[in-house]
C-alpha positions as CSV (number, residue, x, y, z in Angstrom):
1,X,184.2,-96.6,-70.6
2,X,183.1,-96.4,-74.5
3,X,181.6,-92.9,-73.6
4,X,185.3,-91.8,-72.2
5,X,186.7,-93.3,-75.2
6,X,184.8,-91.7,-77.6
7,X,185.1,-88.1,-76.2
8,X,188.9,-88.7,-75.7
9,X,189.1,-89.4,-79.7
10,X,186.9,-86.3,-80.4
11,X,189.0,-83.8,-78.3
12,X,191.8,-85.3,-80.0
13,X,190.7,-84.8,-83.6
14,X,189.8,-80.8,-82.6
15,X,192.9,-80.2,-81.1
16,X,194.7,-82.0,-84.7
17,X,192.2,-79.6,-86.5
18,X,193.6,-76.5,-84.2
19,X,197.4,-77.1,-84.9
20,X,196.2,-77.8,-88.9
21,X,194.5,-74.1,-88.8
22,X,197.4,-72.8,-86.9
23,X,199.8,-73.8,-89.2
24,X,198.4,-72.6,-92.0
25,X,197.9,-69.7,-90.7
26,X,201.6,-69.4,-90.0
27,X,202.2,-70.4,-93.5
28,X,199.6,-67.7,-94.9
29,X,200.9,-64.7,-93.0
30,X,204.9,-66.0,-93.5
31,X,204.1,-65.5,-97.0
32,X,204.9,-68.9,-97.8
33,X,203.2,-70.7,-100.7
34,X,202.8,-73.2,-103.0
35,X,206.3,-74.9,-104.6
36,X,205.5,-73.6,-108.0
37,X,207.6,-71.3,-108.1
38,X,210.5,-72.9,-109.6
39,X,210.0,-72.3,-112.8
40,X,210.7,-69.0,-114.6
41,X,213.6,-66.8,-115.2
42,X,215.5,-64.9,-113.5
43,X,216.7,-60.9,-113.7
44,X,218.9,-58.1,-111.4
45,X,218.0,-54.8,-110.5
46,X,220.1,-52.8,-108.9
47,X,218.6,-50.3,-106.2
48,X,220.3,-47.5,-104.2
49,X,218.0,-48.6,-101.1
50,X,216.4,-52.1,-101.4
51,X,215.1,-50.8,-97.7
52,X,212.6,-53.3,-95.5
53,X,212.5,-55.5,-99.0
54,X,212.6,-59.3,-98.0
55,X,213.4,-62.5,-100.1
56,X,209.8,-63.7,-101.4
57,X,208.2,-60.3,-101.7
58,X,205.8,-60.1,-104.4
59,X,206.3,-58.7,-108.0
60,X,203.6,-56.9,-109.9
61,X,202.6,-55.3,-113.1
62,X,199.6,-53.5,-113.0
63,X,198.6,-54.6,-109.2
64,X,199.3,-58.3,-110.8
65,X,201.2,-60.8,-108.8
66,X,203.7,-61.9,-111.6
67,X,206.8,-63.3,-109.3
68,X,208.8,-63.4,-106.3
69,X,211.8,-61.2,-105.2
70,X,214.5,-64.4,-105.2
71,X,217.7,-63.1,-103.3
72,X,218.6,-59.6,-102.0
73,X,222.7,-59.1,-101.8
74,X,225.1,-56.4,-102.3
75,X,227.6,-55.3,-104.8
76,X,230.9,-54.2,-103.3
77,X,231.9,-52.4,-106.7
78,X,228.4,-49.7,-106.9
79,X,227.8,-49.9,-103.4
80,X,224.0,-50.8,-104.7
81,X,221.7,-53.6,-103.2
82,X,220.8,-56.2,-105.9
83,X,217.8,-57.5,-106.2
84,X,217.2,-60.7,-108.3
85,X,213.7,-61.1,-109.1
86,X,211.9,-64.6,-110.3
87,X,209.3,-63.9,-113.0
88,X,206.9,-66.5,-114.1
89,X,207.4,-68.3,-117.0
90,X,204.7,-66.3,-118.9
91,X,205.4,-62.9,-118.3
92,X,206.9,-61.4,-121.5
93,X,208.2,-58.0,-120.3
94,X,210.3,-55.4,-122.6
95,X,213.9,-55.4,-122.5
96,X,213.4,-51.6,-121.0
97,X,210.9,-51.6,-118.4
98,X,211.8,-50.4,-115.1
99,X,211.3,-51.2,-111.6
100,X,210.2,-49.4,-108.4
101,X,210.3,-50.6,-104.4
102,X,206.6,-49.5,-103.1
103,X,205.1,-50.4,-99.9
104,X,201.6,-51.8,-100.0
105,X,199.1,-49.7,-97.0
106,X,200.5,-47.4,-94.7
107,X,202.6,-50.0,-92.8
108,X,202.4,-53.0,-95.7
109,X,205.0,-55.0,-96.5
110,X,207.3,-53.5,-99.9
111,X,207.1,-55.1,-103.0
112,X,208.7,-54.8,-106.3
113,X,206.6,-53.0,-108.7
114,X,207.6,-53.4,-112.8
115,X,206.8,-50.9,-115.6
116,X,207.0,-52.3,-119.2
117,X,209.0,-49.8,-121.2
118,X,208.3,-49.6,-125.1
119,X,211.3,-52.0,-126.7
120,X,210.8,-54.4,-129.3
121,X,213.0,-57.2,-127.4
122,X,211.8,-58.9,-124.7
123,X,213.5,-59.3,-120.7
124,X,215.5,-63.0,-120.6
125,X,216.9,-64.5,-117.9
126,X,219.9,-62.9,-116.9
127,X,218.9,-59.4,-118.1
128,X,218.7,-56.7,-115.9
129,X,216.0,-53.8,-115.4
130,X,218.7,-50.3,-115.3
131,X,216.0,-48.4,-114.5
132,X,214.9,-48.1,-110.9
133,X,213.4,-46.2,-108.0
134,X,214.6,-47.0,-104.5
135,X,212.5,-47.2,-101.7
136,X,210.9,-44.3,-100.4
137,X,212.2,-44.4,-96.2
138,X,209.8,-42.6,-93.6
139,X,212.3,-41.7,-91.3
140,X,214.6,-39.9,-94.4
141,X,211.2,-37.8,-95.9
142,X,210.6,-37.0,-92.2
143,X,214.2,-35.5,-91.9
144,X,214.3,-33.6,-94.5
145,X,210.4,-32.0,-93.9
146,X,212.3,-31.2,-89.8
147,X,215.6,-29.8,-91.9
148,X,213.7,-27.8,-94.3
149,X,211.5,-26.3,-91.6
150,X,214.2,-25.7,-89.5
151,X,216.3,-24.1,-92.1
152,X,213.0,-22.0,-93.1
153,X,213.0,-20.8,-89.2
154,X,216.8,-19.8,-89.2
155,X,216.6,-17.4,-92.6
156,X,213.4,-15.8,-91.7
């Protein structure tokens, strides 16, 4: 009876351990971490094409991790996506930098990539980055290799 006892608490604890390393799994690959990202500021960039961007992709300067994309929406009066970006409270970036939607690996997930610009003053929350590159869409570049060969084909 003890023996039966004992192995019953030991499968137990595994199978605790299992759904522990299977949730943070889940948490590691949902790209959900730590609460400490409440503090910082906030700023806008507007973007022709946010394309596969998602809420809580990374920001980096200089392959650096320095904030979270907070909210993705759309402005009805430019017809742009607007991205609002969370930087860490330490990142002192110029009032002219610029921003650019990459995509990390072949099939990676897109993140927001900043370049500091050359002004005096500072980015504050609220500001927002008017210079920006869109992301670059597969299927678009594809069409327009298959139009231009095509169109190549036709004048020859």
């Amino acid at each position: 009876m003890k023996q039966s006892t004992t192995t019953e608490i030991m499968v137990g604890v595994f199978v605790a351990l299992g759904f522990a390393a299977l949730f943070m799994l889940a948490m590691k690959v949902s790209n959900i971490s730590a609460l400490n990202d409440q503090d910082g500021y906030e700023v806008q960039v507007y973007f022709e094409n946010a394309g596969g961007l998602k809420v809580r992709s990374p920001v980096t300067v200089a392959g650096v991790r320095v904030g979270r994309v907070a909210a993705i929406g759309f402005d009805d009066q430019l017809f742009e996506a607007v991205v609002t970006l969370k930087l860490n409270p330490g990142v002192k970036l110029p009032a002219d930098s610029s921003a650019s939607i990459f995509t990390s690996g072949l099939l990676g997930e897109q993140y927001v990539a900043l370049e500091p610009g050359g002004a005096e003053t500072n980015l504050k929350e609220g500001d927002r980055i008017t210079l920006s590159q869109s992301a670059l869409i597969l299927e678009q570049v594809i069409g327009r290799v298959l139009f231009s060969k095509a169109s190549e084909g036709v004048s020859k």
